[in-house]
VODREN-749511 format. One line per 10 residues: number of its first residue (from 1); their letters; for each residue x, y, z of N, C-alpha, C. Coordinates in steps of 0.2 Angstrom, whole numbers, padded with zeros to 4 digits. Example, Ala and Ser with C-alpha at 12.3 -4.5 7.8 and 13.67 -1.06 7.14 Angstrom:
# residues 2
1) as) 0066:-0028:0039:0062:-0022:0039:0066:-0016:0039; 0064:-0011:0035:0068:-0005:0036:0064:0000:0039 $
***
This chain:
# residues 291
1) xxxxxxxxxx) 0408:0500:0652:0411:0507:0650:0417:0507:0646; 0420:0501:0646:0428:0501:0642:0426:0503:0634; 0423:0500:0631:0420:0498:0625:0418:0508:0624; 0415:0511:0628:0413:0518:0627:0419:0523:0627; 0423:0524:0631:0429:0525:0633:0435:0527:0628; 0432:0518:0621:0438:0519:0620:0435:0522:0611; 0429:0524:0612:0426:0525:0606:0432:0531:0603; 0433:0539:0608:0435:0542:0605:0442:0541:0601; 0447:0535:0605:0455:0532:0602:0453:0530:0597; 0446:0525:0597:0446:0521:0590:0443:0526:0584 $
11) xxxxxxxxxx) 0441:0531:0585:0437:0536:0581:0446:0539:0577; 0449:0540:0581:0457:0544:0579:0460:0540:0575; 0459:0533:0578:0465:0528:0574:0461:0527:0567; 0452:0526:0566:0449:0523:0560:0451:0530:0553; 0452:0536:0558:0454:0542:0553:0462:0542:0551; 0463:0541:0556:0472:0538:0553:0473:0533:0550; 0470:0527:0548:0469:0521:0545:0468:0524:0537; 0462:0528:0538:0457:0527:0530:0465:0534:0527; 0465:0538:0532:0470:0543:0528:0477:0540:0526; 0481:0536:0530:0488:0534:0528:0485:0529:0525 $
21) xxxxxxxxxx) 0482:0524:0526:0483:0517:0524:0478:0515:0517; 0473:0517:0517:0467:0516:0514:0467:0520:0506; 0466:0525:0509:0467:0532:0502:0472:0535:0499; 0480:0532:0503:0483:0534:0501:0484:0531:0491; 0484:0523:0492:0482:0525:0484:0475:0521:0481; 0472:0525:0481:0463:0523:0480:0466:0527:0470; 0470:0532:0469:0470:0534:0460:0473:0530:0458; 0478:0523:0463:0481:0519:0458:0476:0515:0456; 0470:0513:0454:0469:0508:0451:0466:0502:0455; 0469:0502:0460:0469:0496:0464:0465:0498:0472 $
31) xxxxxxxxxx) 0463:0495:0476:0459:0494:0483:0462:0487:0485; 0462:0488:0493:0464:0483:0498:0458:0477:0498; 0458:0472:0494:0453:0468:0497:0450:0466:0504; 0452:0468:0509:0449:0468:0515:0451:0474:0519; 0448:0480:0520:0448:0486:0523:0446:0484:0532; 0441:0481:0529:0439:0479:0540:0445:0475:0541; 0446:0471:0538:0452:0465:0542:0458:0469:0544; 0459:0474:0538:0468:0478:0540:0465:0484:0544; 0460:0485:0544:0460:0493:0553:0460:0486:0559; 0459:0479:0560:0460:0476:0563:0468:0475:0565 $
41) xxxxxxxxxx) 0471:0475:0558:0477:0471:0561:0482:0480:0562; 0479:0483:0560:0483:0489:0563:0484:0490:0570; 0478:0490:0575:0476:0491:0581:0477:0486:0584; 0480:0478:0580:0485:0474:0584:0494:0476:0582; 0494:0479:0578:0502:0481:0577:0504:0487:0582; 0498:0493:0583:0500:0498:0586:0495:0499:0592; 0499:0492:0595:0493:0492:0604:0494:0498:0608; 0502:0499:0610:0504:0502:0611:0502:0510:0611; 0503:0513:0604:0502:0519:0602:0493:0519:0605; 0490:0515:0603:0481:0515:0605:0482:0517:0613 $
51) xxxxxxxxxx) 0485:0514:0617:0485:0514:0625:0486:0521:0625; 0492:0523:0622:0493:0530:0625:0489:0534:0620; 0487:0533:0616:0478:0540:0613:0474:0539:0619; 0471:0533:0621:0465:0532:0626:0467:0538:0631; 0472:0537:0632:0474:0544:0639:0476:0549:0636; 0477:0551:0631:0477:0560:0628:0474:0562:0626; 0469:0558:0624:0461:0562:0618:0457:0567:0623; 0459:0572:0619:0455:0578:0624:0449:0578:0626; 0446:0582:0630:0440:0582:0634:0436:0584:0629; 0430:0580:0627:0425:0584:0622:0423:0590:0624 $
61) xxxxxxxxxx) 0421:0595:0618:0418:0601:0618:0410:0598:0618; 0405:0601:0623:0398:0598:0620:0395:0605:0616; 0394:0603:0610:0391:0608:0606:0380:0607:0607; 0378:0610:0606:0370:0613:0609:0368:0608:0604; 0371:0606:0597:0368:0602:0590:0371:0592:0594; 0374:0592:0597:0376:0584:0600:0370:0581:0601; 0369:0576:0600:0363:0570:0602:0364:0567:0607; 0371:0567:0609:0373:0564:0616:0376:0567:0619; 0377:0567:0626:0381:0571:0631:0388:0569:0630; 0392:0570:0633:0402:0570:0631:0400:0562:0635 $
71) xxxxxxxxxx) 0405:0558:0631:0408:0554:0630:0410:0552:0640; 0411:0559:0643:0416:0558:0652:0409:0558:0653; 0405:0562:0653:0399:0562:0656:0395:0557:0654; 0394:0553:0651:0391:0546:0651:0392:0541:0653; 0399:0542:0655:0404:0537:0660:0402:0539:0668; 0404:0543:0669:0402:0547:0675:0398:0546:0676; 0391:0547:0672:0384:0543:0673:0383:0536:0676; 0386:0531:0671:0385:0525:0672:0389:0521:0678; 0395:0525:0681:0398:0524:0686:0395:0526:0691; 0391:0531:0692:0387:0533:0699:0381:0529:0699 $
81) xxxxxxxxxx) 0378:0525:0694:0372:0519:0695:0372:0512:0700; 0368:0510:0702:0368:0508:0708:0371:0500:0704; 0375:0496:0709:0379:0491:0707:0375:0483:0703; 0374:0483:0697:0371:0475:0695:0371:0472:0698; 0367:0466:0699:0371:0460:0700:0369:0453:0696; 0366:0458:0688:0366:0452:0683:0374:0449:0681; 0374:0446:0677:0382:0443:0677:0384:0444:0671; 0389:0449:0672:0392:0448:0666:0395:0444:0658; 0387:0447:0651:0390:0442:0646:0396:0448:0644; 0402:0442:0645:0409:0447:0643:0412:0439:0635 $
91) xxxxxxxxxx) 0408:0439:0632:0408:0436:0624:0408:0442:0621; 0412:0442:0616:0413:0449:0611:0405:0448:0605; 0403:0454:0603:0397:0455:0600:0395:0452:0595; 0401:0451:0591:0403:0448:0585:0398:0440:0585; 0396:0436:0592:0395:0430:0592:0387:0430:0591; 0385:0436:0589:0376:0438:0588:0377:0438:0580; 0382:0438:0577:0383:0439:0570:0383:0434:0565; 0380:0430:0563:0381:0423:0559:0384:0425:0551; 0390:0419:0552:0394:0422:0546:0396:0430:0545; 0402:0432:0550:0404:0438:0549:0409:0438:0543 $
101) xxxxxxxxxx) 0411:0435:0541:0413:0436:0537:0410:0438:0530; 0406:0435:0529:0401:0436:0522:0399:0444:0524; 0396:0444:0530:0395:0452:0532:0398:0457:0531; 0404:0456:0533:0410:0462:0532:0410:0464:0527; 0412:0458:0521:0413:0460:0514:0407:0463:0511; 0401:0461:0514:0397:0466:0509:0394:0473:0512; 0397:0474:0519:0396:0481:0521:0404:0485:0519; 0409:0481:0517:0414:0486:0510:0411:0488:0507; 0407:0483:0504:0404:0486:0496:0398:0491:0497; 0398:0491:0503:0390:0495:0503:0395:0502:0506 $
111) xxxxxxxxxx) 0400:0502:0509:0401:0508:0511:0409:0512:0506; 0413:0506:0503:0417:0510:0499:0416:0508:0490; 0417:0512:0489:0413:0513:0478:0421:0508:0477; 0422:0504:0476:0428:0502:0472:0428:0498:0466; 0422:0500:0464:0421:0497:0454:0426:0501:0452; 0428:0496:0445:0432:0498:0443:0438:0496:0444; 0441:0495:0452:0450:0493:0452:0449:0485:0454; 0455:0486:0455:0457:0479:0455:0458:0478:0462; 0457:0473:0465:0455:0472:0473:0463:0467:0473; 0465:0471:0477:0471:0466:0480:0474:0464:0485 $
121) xxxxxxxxxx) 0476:0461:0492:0481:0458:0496:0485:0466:0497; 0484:0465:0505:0488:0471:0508:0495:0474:0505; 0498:0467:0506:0506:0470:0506:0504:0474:0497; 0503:0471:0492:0503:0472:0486:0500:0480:0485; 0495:0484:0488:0489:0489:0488:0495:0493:0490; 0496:0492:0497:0503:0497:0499:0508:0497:0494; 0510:0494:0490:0517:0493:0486:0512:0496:0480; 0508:0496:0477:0506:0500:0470:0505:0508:0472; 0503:0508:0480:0502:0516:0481:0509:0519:0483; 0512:0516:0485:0517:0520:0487:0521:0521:0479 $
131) xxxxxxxxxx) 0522:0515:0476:0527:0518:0470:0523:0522:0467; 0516:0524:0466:0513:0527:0462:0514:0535:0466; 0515:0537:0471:0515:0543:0475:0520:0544:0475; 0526:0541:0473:0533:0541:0474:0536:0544:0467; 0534:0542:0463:0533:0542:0454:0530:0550:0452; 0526:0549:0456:0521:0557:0456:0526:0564:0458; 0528:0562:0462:0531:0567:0468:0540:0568:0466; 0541:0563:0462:0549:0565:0459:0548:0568:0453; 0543:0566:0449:0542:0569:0443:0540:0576:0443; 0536:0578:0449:0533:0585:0450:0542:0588:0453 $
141) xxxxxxxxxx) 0546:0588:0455:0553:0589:0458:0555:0591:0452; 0557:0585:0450:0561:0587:0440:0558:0593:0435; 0551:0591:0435:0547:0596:0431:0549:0603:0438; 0549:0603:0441:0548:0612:0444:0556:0614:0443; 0562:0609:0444:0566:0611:0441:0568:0614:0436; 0569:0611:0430:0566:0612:0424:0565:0619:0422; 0557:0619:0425:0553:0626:0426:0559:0631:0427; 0561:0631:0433:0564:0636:0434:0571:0637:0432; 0574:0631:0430:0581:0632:0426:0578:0634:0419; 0572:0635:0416:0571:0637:0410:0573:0631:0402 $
151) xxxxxxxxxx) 0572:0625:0407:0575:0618:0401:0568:0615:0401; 0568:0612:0396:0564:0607:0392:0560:0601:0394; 0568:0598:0397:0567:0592:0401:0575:0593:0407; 0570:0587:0413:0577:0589:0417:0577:0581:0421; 0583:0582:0423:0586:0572:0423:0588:0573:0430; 0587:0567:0435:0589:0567:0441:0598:0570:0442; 0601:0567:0435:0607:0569:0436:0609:0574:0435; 0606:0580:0431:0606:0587:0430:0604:0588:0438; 0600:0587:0441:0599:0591:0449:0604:0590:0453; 0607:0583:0452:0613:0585:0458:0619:0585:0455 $
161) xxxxxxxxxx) 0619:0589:0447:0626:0592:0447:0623:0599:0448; 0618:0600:0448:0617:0610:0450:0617:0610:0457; 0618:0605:0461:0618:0606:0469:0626:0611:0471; 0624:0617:0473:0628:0621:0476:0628:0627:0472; 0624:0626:0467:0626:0634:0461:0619:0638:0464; 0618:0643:0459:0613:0646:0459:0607:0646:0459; 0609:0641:0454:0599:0636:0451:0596:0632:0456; 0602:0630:0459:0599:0623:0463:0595:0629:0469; 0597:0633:0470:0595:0639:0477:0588:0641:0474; 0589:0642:0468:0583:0644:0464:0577:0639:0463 $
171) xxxxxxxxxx) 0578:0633:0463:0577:0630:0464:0573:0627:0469; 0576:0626:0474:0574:0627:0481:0570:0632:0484; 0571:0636:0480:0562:0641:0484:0557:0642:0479; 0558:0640:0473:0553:0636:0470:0549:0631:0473; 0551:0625:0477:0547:0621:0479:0548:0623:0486; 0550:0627:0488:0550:0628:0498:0547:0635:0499; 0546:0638:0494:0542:0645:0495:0542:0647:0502; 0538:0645:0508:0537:0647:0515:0545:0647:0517; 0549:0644:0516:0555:0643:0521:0557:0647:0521; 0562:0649:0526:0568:0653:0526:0576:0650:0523 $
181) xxxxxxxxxx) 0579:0657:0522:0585:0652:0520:0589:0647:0523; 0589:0648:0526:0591:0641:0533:0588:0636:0531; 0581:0633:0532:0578:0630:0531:0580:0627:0526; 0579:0630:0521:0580:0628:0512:0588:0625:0513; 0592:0627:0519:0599:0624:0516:0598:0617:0520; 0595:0618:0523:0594:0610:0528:0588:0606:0524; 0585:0608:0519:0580:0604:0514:0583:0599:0511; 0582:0593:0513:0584:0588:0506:0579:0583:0506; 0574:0585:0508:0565:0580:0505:0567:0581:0496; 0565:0584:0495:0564:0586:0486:0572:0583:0483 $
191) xxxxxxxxxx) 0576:0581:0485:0582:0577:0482:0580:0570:0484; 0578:0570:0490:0579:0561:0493:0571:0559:0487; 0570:0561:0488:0563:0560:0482:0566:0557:0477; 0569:0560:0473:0571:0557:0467:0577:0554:0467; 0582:0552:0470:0584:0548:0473:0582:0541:0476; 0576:0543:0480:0574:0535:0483:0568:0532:0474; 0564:0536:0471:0562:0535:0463:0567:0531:0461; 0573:0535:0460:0579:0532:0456:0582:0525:0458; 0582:0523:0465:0583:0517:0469:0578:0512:0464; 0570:0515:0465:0566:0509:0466:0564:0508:0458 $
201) xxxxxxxxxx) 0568:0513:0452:0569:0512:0442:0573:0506:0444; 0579:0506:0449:0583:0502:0448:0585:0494:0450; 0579:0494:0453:0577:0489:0457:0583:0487:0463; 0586:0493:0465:0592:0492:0469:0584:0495:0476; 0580:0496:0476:0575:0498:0481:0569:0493:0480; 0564:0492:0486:0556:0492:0485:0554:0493:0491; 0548:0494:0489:0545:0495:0495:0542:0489:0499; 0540:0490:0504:0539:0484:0512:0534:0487:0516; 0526:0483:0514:0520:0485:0519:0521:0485:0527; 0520:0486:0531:0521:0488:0538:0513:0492:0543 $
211) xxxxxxxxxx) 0511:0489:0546:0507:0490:0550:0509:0494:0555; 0515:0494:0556:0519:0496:0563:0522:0502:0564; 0523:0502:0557:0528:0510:0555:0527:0513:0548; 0523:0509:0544:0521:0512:0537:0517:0518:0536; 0513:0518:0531:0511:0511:0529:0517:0508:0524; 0521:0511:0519:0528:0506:0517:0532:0510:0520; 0539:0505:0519:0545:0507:0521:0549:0503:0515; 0554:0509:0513:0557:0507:0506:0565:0504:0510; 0566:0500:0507:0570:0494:0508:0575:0494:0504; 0582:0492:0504:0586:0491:0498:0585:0482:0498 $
221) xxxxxxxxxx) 0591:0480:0492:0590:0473:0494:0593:0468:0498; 0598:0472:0503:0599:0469:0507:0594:0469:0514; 0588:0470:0512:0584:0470:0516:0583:0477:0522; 0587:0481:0523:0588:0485:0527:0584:0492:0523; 0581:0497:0528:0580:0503:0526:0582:0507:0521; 0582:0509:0517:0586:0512:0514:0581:0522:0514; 0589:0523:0518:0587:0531:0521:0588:0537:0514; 0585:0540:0510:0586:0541:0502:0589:0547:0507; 0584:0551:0514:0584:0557:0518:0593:0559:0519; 0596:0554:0520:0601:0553:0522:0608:0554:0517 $
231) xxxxxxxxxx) 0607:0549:0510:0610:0549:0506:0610:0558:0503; 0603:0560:0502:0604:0566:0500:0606:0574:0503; 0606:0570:0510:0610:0578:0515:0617:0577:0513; 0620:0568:0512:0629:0569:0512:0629:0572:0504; 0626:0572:0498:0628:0574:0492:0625:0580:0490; 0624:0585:0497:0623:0592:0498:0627:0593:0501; 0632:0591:0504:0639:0594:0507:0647:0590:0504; 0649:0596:0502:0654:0594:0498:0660:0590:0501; 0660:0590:0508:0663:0586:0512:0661:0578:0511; 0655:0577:0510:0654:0570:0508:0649:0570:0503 $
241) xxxxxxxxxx) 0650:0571:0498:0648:0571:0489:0651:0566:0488; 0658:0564:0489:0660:0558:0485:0659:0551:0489; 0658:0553:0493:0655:0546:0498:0649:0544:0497; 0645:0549:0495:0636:0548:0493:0636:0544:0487; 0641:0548:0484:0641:0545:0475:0643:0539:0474; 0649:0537:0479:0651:0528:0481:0646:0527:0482; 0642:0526:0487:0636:0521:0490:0630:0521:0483; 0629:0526:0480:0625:0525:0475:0626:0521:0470; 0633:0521:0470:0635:0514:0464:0636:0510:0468; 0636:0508:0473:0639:0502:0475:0631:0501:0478 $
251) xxxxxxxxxx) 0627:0503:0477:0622:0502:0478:0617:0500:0471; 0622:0500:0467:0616:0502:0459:0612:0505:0457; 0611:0510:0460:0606:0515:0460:0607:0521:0453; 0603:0520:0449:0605:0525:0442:0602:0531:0442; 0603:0535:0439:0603:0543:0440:0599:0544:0434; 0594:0538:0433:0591:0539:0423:0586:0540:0422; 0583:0546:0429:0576:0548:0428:0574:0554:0425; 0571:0554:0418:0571:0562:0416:0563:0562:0414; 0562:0570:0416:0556:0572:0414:0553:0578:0412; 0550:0578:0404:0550:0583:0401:0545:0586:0403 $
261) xxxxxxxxxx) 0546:0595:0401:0542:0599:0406:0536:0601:0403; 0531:0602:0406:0523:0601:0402:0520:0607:0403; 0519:0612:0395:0513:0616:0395:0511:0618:0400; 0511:0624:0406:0507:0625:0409:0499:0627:0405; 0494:0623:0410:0488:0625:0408:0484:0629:0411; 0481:0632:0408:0477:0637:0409:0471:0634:0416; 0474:0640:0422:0466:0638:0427:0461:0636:0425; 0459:0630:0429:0451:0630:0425:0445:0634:0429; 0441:0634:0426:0435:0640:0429:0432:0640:0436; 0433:0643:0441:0431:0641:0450:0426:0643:0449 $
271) xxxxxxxxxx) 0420:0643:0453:0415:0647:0456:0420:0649:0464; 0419:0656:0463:0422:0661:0470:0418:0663:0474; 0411:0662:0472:0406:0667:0475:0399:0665:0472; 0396:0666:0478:0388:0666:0474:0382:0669:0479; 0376:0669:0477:0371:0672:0480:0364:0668:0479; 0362:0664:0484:0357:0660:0480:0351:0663:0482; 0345:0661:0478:0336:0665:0479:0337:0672:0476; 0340:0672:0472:0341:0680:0468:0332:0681:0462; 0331:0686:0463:0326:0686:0456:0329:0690:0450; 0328:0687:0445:0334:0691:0439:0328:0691:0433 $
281) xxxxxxxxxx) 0327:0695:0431:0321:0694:0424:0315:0693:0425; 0314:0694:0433:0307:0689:0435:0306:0683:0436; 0314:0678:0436:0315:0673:0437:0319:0673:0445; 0316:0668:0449:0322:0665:0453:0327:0660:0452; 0334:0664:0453:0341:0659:0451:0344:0660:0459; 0350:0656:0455:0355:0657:0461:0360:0658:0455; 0365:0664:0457:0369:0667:0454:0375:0667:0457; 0382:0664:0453:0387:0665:0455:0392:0667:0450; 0399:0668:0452:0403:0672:0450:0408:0666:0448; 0412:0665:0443:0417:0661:0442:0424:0668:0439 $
291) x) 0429:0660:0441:0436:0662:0440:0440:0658:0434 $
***
């Protein structure tokens, strides 16, 4: 019954796996050469975490379309049947499998598309996705700055000499639109962004794979974390501006990210709507409406 039990935990964590770890960068270019092997070694880094899902995962809903009864109720089932007394094979399944390893790799191939990239070594797939997300996400910062200051191009160190004026305000509900003003003055994601970018142009950062707490963590080079989150709350308060701007040089971290702002383009065309099995001229279509 344990194997059954713990189907729903391991269903949670195989979705948490392919979302943070797997597809985080499938557009760099690159795939993890062994996809089965690292949802293994995650569920040995985070035993912990799995033990406490087994006990939280809500009580299934049984929908009238299910092929099986809930997951409790088959447990229930199998624990009110009268007691074995054949003896338990407790050998893992695996040992019905000859040459699992040939296997694996070719149920990758059968079940993820990765023609085309470059098949790499864990630590290396997490360190191309992260910089490539990181790169993505400071540039988009700069650009909406920009935007809204009405400039051409705009440089990491243009943003944090406008911290405290009007633009930078301006600024900030340009990219935090939902917030309130409170919110927006405790916001400093959209700084540590280019900030921790600007660490890892400088080689004063990189990133470090992690099963346990990643999937990266950016690292300075003395090996320690390096909190960008932190660096850019102290050079949002003027009380500790000159203290942030010391740890950045004595950190080596340069300010020499700039990014020119690009043409908005014109939306491309949606279907919003449609109506299918239509007769239109004596023909049947299916007709819809674009945007």
């Amino acid at each position: 019954m344990s194997p059954l039990a713990d189907l729903p935990a391991l269903g949670a964590a195989w979705h948490f796996y392919i979302d943070r770890y797997v597809g985080r960068g499938w557009q760099s270019g690159y795939a993890p050469d062994a996809i089965f092997g690292g949802f293994r070694e995650l569920l040995a880094a985070r035993a912990d975490e799995l033990t406490k899902l087994r006990s939280v995962v809500a009580e299934q809903e049984r929908s009238p379309w299910d092929s099986h009864p809930p997951i409790a109720d088959r447990i229930a089932n199998i624990a009110a049947m009268p007691e074995s007394h054949v003896d338990a094979d407790v050998r893992p399944a695996t040992t019905l499998l000859p040459n699992l390893a040939a296997l694996t790799g070719r149920l990758e191939e059968l079940y993820f598309s990765r023609e085309g990239q470059r098949l790499v070594p864990w630590d290396e797939y997490t360190v191309h996705a992260a910089e490539a997300e990181l790169a993505e996400d400071a540039d988009a910062v700069l650009a909406e700055f920009a935007r809204q200051t009405g400039r051409e191009s705009a440089s990491a160190t243009e943003l944090l000499d406008a911290i405290g004026t009007p633009s930078y305000d301006e600024f900030l509900r340009g990219v935090l639109p939902q917030a309130t003003e409170a919110e927006r003055h405790e916001a400093h994601g959209p700084l540590a962004t280019v900030i921790a970018a600007c660490a890892v142009r400088s080689g004063a950062a990189s990133w470090r794979h992690s099963w346990s707490s990643g999937p990266a963590i950016l690292v300075g080079t003395d090996g320690e974390k390096l909190d960008a989150e932190r660096i850019a709350k102290q050079l949002a308060d003027p009380q500790t501006t000159a203290q942030a701007q010391k740890e950045l040089l004595e950190r080596g971290i340069l300010l020499d990210l700039t990014v020119e702002q690009q043409p908005e383009a014109a939306p491309p065309e949606r279907v919003i709507g449609a109506i299918a099995n239509v007769v239109v001229d004596g023909k049947r279509r299916t007709c819809h409406m674009t945007r």
